[in-house]
C-alpha positions in Angstrom: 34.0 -137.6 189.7 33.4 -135.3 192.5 31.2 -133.1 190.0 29.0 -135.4 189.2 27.3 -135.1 192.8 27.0 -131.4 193.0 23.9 -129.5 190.9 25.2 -127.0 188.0 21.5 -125.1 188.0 20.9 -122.4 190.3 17.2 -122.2 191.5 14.9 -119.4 192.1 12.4 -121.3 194.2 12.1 -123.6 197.3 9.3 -125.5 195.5 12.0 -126.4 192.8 14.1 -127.5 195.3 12.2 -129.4 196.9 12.1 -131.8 193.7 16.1 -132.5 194.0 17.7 -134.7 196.2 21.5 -132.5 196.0 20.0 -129.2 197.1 17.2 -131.0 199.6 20.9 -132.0 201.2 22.4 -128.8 200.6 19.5 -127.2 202.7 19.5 -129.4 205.4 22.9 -129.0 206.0 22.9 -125.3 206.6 19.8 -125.4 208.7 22.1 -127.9 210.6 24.9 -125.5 210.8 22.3 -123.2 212.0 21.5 -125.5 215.2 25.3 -126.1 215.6 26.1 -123.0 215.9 23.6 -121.8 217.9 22.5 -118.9 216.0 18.8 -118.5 216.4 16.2 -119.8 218.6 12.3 -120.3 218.0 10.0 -118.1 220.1 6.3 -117.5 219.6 5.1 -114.5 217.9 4.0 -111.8 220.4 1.2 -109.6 219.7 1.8 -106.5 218.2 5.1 -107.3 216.8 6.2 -107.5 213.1 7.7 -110.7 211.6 10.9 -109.9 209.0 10.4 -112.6 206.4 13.2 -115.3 204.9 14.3 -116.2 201.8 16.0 -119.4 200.7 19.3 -118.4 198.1 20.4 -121.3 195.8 24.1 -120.8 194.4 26.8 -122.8 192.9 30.3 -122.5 194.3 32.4 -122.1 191.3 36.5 -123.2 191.0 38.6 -120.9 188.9 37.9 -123.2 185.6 34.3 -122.2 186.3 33.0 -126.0 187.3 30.2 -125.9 190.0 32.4 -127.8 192.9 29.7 -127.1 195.8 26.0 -125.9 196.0 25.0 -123.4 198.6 21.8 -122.9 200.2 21.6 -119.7 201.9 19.0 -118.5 204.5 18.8 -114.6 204.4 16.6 -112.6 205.8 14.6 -110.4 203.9 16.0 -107.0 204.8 14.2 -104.6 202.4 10.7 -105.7 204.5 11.9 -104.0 207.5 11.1 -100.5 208.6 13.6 -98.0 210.2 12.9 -98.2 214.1 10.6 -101.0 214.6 13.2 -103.9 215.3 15.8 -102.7 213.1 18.8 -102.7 215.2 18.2 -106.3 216.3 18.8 -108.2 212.9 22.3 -109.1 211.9 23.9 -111.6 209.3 24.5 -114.9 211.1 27.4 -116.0 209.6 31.1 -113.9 208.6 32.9 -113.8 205.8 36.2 -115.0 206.6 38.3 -112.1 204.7 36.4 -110.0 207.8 37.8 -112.8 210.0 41.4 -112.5 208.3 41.0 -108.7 208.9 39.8 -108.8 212.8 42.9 -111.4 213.4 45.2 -109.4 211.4 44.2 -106.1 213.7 44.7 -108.9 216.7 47.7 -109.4 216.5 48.8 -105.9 215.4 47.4 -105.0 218.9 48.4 -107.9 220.8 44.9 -108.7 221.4 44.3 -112.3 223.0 41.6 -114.1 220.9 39.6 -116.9 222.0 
């Protein structure tokens, strides 16, 4: 029943997006995420400076039966508009993929690390 709620098309646009009530949700909740986790801040636009563009990623989240069980509305910044030296160190994915995670607790406790 579950499957009924969640979108089996995968958009290329926002403007399509827009137009559907599932992925207007979908989006909202990552930009909430966003806020929750404190991951970026608005600041004005200084003069001079170079703005690195985003992009809004539609995708379904697919069970091993291949049934769309969530949609996914990533924010990604568009990386291929930056150039080498102007800014470039500064950008970095906000969010981890959690076999990284596995990997940096796994090394944790092979060290005896304390994590918090």
């Amino acid at each position: 029943m579950f499957n009924s709620f969640v979108s089996k098309v995968e958009l290329k646009t926002v403007n399509s997006a827009l137009d559907r009530s599932d992925w207007v949700q979908t989006m909202q909740d990552e930009l909430n995420e966003f806020e929750r986790n404190k991951v970026w801040r608005i600041i004005p636009t200084l003069k001079d400076t170079s703005v690195v563009g985003l992009k809004q990623v539609f995708r379904n989240m697919m069970d091993k039966e291949g049934n769309a069980i969530r949609n996914k509305a990533g924010l990604v910044v568009k990386g291929y508009c930056q150039e080498e030296g102007i800014d470039y160190e500064k950008t970095f994915a906000p969010v981890a993929k959690l076999e990284f995670v596995r990997i940096f607790l796994a090394y944790a406790a092979h060290k005896s690390f304390e994590v918090y």
